[in-house]
N, C-alpha and C positions, 0 to 999 in steps of 0.2 A: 440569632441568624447571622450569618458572616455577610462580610463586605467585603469581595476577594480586591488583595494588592493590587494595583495595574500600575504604580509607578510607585520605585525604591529608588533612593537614596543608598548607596551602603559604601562606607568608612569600613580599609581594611578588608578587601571584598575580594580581593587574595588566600585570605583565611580560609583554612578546610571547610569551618563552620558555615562562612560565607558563602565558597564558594559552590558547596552542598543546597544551599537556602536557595541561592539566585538560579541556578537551575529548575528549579522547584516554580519558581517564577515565573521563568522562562518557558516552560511547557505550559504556562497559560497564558503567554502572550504579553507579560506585561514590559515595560519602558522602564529603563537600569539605567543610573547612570553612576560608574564604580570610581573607585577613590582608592590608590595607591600607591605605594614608593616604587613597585618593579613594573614598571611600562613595559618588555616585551611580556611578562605573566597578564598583565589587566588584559593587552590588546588577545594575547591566545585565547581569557577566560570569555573575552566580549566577544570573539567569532566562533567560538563554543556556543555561547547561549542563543547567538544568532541562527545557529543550527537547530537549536533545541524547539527554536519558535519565536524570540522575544521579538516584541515590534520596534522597538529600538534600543543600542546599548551605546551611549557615552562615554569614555573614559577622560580621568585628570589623574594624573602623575603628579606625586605630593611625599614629602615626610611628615608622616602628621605630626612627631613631636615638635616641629616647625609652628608654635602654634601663631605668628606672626600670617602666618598664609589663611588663616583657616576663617577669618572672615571673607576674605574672595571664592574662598573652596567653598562655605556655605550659600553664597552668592551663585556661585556659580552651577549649583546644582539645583538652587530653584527656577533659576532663568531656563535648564536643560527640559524640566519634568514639570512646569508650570503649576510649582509647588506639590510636591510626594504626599503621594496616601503615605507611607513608611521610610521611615530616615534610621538606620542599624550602622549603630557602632560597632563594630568587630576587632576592631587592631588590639595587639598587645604582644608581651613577650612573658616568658615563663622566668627563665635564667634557675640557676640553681642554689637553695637553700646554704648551704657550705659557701659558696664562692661569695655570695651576696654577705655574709654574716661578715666577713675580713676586709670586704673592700667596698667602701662608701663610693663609690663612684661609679660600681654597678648597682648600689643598690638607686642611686639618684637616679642612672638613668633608668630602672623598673619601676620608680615613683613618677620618673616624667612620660614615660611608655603608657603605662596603665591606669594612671590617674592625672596626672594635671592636665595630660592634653584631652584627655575624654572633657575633665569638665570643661575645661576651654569649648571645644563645640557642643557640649551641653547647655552651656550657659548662652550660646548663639543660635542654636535651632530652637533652644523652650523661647525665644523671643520671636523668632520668625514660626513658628505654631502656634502661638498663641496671638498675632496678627492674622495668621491663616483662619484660625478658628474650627480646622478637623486633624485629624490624622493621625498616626500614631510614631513615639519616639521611643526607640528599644536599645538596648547596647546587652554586650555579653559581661557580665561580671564572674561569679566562680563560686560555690558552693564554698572555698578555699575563705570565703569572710565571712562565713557563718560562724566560726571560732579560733580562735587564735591558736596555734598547736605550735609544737616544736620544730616538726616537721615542712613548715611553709608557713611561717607568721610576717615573713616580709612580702611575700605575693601576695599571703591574704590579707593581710593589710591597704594592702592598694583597692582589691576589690571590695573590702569592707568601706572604705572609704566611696566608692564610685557605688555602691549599694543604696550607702546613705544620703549620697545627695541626689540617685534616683528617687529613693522616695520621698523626700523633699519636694522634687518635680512635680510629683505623683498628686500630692495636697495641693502642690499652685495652680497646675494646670486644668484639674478635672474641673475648674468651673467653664474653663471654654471646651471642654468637649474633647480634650485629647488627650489622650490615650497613652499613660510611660508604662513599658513592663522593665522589669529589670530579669535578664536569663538569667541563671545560676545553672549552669552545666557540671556536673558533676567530671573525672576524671575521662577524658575524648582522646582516644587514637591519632593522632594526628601529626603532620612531623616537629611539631613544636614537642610533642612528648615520644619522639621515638626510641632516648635512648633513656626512658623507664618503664622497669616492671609493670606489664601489666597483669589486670586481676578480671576475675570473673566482673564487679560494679561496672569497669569501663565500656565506655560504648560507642560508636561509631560517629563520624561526622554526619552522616546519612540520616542515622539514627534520629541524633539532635537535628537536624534540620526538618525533620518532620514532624517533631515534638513543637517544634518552633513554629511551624506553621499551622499547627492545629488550635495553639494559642494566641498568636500575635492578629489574629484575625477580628476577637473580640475580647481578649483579654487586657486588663490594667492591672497593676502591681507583680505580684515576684510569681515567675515560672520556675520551676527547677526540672531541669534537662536532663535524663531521662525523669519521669513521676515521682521513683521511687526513691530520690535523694530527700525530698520533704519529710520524712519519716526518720530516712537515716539521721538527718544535720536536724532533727528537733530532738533524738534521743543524743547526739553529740554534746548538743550548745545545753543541755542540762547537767553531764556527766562531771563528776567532782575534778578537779585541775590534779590530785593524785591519782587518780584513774585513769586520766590521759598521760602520766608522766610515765608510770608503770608498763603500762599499753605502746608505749610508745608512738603516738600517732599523731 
């Protein structure tokens, strides 16, 4: 049976994904308090969902890869929401395979983007949830760490990393009662991916956010956004490394 959100948490809440999800929220009244670097987008997204319904929406203006802030930021969202049914990681950046391969200094900052500052407040809300003793902690990771390819082995690397130490979470937490899912969204429209091809697989932020809310309600462990990527990334993550080289993918 579900136990609908009525207070989120959400890091990155700018994001299509996000800002798809909190809407969703919002038409049922719940209490937001959002977490981002562009202050006039949060405060637009916050008198948006105040339209939509929500009973109250917070903002803090933050660079999460700042992770020196992010014990006050996690602070300060439980003081707001007198501690969240749900706490969503959403932030990240894609950047491009090519550009990242040549120059170490973007690829640093897609490892400090996508992975070190996640676990930085992963490693600060699995402590204040498992004081709380309910609730559920989720972030987006990428169908992209299900196998290392030619094609995105530095993105998916970061999400293969921020996968594994979701599920790590997953074994410590479940004795108090709360809940990690790890997303895994498959290829999303969004303007982080505007300027690539897209295919029939991709799908909408909409989309995902309603996949997301049909599992984050009572689900623990890995979702994959839209369903139908669990099938695809199990026939991947067995395919022979010459098969993928050939395929190109």
């Amino acid at each position: 049976m579900k136990s609908p959100v009525q207070t989120a948490l959400v890091f990155g809440a700018t994001s299509a994904i996000a800002t798809a999800y909190c809407r969703i929220l919002a038409g049922r009244g719940a209490v937001l308090h959002l977490v981002g670097r562009d202050g006039d987008a949060l405060q637009s997204l916050a008198d948006d969902l105040g339209v939509r319904g929500a009973k109250g929406v917070s903002v803090a203006v933050a660079d999460l890869c700042e992770t020196g802030q992010h014990e006050q930021l996690v602070a300060q969202g439980w003081q707001q929401l007198d501690g969240p049914d749900l706490v969503l990681l959403a932030h990240g950046t894609l950047g491009t395979q090519a550009e990242n391969e040549t120059d170490w200094e973007l690829q640093r900052s897609l490892i400090q983007t996508n992975l070190i500052s996640h676990l930085s407040l992963l490693s600060l809300l699995a402590n204040r949830f498992e004081q709380q003793g309910n609730g559920c902690l989720a972030a987006i990771s990428s169908v992209s760490g299900d196998r290392g390819r030619a094609s995105n082995y530095i993105y998916g690397a970061t999400k293969a990393g921020l996968s594994c130490y979701l599920q790590g979470l997953q074994q410590r937490l479940a004795h108090a009662g709360i809940r990690v899912v790890d997303l895994r969204p498959g290829p999303v429209d969004t303007p982080m991916t505007a300027g690539l091809q897209k295919g029939i697989l991709w799908s909408t932020p909409e989309r995902v956010a309603r996949a997301m809310d049909n599992g984050l309600e009572y689900r623990s462990g890995t979702l994959y956004l839209p369903f139908y990527w669990r099938p695809i990334m199990a026939v991947i993550r067995i395919l022979p490394g010459s098969l993928l080289r050939r395929l190109g993918i």
